[in-house]
Backbone bond lengths (Angstrom), bond angles and torsions (degrees), N, CA, C in turn:
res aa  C-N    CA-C-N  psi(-1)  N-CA   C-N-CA  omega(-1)  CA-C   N-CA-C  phi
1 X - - - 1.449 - - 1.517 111.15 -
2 X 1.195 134.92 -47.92 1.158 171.08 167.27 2.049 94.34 -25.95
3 X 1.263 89.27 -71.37 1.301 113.65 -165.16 1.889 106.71 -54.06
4 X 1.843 97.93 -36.12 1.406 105.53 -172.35 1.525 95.56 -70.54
5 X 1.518 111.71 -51.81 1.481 106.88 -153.66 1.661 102.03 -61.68
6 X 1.467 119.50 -42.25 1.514 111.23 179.06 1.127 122.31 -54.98
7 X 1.531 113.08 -12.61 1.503 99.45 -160.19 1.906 113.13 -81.21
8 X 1.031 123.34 114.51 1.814 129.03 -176.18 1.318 103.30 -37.20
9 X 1.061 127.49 -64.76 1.257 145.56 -165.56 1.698 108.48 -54.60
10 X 1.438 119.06 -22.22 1.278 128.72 171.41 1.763 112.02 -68.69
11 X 1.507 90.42 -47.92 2.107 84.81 -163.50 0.996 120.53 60.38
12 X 1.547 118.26 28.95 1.553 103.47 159.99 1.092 147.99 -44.59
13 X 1.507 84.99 -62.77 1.955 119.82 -168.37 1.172 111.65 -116.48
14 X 1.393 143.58 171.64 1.359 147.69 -172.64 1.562 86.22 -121.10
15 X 1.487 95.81 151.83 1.774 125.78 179.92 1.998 85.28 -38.93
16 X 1.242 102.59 -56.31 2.083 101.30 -169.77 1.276 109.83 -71.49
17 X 1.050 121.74 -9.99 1.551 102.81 -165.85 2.053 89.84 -101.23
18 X 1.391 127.72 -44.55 1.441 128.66 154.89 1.347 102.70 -28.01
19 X 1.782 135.86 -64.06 0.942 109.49 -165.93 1.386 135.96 -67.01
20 X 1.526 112.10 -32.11 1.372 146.93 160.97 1.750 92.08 -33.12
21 X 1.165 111.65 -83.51 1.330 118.58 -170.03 1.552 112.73 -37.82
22 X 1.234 119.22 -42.84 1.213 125.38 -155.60 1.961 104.13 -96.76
23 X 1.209 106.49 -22.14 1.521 115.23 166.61 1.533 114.27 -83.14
24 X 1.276 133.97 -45.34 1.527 151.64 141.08 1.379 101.79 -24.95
25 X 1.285 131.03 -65.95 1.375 146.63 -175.91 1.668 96.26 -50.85
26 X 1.275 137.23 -69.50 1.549 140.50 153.74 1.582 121.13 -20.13
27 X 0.984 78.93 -47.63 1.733 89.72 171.25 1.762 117.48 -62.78
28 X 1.018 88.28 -70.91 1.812 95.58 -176.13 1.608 102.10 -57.17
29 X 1.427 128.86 -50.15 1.828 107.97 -179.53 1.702 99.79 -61.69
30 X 1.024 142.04 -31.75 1.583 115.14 -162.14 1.566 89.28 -95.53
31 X 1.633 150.37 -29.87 1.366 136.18 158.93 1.642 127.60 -65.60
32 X 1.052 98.58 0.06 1.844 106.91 -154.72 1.560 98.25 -55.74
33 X 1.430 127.61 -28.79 1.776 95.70 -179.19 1.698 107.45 -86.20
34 X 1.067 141.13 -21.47 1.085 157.39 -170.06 2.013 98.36 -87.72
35 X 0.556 120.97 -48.51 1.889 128.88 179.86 1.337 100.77 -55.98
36 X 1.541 93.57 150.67 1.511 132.85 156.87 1.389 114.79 -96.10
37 X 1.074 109.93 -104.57 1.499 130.75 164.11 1.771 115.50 -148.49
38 X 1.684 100.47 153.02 1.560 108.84 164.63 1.687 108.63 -110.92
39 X 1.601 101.53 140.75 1.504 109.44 -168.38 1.599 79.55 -110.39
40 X 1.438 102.97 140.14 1.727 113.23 159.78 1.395 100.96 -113.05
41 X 0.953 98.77 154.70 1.882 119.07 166.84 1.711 94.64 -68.73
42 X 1.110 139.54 128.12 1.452 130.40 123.59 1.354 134.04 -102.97
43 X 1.445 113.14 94.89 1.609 137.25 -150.49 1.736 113.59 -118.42
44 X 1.401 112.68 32.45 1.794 131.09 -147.34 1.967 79.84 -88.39
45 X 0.938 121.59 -34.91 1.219 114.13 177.09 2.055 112.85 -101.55
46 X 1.296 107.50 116.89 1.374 97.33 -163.20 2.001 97.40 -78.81
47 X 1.032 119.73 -18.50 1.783 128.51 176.80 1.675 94.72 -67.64
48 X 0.567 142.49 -31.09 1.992 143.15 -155.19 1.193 100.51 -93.87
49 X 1.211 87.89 137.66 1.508 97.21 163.87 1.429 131.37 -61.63
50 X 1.095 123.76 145.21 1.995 136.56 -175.10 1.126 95.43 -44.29
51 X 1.391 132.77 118.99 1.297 148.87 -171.87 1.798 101.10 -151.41
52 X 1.784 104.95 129.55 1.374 115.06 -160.17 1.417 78.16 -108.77
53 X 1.915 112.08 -169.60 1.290 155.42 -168.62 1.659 110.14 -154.78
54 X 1.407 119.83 106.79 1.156 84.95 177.37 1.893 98.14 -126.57
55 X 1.047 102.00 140.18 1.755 113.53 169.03 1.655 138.99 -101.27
56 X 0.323 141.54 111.85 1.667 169.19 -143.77 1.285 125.46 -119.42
57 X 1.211 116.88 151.42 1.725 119.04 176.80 1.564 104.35 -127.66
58 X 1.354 109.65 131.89 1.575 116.76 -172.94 1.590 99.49 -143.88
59 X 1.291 111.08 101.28 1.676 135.45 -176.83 1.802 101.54 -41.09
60 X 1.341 113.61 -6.09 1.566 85.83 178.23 1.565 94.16 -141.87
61 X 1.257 139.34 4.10 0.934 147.71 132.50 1.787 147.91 -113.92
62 X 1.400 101.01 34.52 1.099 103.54 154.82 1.688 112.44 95.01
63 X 1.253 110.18 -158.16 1.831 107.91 163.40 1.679 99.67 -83.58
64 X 1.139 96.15 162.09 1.422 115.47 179.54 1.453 109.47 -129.25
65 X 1.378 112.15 107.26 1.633 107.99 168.38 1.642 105.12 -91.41
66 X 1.383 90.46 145.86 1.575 89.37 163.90 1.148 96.48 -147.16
67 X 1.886 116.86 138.22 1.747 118.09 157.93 1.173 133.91 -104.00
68 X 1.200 115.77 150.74 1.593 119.24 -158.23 1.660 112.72 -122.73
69 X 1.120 126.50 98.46 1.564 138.66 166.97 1.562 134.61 -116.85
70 X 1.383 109.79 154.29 1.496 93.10 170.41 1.624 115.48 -105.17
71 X 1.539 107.00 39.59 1.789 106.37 -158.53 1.789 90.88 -115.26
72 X 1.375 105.01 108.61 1.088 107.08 147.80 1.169 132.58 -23.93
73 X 1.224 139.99 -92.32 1.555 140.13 140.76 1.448 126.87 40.05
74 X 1.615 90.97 -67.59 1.547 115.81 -142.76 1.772 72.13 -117.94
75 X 0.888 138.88 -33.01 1.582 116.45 -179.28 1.984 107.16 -67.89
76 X 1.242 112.36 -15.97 1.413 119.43 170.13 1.144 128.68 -47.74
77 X 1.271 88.74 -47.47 1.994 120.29 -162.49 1.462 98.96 -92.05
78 X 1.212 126.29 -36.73 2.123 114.70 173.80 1.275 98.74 -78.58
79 X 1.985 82.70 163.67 1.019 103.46 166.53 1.631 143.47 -33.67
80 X 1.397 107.81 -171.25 1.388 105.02 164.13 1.861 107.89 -92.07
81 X 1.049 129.24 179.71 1.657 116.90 -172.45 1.632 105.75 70.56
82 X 1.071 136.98 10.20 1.525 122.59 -176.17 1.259 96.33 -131.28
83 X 1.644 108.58 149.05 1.312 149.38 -179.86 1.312 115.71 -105.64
């Protein structure tokens, strides 16, 4: 996942919304038995439609990002696990 979001050539995420993720991401390993999930806004394009992030803790794999849009487009370019 990691690898997608860094990659430039993607344009996913904005420099803030990576950081968000990656501070959020901190969050969920030191809460993970106590957690649900954290939803972020990802709103880097103010024309686009409301498109979330959501992260997760899963005991044998780690945080779990998943992204959530209704843009054709941009559902191309994520991962596998995204909506």
């Amino acid at each position: 996942m990691w690898s997608v979001l860094n990659g430039h050539k993607n344009d996913l995420i904005s420099n803030a919304t990576c950081h968000k993720i990656v501070e959020t991401s901190k969050k969920v390993k030191t809460e993970k038995p106590t957690l649900g999930c954290y939803l972020i806004d990802w709103n880097d394009n103010p024309y686009a439609t409301t498109r979330k992030i959501l992260l997760e803790s899963n005991l044998s794999k780690g945080v779990i990002i998943r992204f959530f849009t209704a843009s054709g487009e941009i559902k191309k370019r994520l991962p596998d696990q995204s909506f």
